[in-house]
C-alpha positions as CSV (number, residue, x, y, z in Angstrom):
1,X,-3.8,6.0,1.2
2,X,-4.6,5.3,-2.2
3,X,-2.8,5.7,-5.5
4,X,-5.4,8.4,-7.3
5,X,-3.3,11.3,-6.0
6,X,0.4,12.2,-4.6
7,X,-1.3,13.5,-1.2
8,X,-3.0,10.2,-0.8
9,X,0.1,8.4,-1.0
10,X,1.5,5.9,1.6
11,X,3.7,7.0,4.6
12,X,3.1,3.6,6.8
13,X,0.4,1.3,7.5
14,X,-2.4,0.0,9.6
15,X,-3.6,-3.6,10.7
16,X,-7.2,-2.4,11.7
17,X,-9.9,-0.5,10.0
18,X,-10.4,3.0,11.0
19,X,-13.3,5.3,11.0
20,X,-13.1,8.4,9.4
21,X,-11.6,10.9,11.9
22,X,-10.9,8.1,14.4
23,X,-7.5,7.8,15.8
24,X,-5.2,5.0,14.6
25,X,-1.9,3.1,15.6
26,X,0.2,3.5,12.2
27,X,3.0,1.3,12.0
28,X,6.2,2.1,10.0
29,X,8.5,-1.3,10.6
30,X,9.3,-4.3,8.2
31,X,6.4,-6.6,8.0
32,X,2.4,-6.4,7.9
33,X,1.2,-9.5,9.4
34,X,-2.4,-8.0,9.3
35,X,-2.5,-9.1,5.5
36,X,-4.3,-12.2,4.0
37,X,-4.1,-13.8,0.4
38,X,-0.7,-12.5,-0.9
39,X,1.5,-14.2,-3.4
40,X,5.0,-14.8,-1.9
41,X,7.5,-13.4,-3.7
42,X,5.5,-10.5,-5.4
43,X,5.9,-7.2,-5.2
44,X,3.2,-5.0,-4.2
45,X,2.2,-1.5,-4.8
46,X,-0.5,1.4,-3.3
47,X,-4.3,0.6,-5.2
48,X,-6.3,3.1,-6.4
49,X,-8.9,1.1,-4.0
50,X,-8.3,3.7,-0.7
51,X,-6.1,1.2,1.6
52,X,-5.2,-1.8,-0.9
53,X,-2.2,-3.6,-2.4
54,X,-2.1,-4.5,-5.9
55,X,1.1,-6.8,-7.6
56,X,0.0,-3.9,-10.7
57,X,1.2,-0.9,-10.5
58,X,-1.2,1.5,-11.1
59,X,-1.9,2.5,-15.1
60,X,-1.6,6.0,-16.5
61,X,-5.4,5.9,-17.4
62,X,-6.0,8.0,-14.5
63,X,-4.9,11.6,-14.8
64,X,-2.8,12.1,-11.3
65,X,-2.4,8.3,-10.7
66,X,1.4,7.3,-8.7
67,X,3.1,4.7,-8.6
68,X,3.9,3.6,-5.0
69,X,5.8,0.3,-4.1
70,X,4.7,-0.7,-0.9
71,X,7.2,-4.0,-0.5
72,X,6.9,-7.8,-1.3
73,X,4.9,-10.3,0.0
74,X,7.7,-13.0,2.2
75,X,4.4,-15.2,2.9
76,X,0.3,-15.7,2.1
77,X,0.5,-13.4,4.9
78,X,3.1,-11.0,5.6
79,X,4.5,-7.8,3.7
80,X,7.8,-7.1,4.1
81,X,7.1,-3.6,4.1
82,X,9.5,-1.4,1.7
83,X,7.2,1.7,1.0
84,X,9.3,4.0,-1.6
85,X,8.8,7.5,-2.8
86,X,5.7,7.6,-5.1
87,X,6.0,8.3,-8.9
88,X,3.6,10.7,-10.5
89,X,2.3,9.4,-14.2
């Protein structure tokens, strides 16, 4: 998922890298412990870096770009996962 296009926008989330084509366990529940270095209490949104956070939502400098929350950060390491419908700007 990144936030460069709606089709590349964020339906759940994984804790483990993943090869291209390679099967994955996607998660869809309330908290990412597979996170490091957040800032608790901040809310976080899809990156236009494929499979990052950012506390920035995304600008409109990019023709196409959404605007995704994902959730908020409840520790340095845990998202309370919240992912809402994307934006389009």
């Amino acid at each position: 998922a990144d936030a460069t296009l709606l089709a590349k926008a964020a339906r759940g989330y994984v804790i483990a890298n993943v090869l291209n084509a390679g099967i994955a366990t996607v998660y869809f529940d309330e908290a990412n412990t597979g996170v490091t270095g957040l800032t608790p209490g901040a809310t976080y949104y899809l990156s236009t870096t494929p499979g990052g956070v950012t506390t920035t939502p995304p600008s409109t400098n990019g023709t196409g770009n959404i605007v995704q929350e994902l959730g908020f950060a409840s520790s340095a390491t845990n998202l309370h996962v919240n992912i809402q419908e994307p934006i389009v700007r």
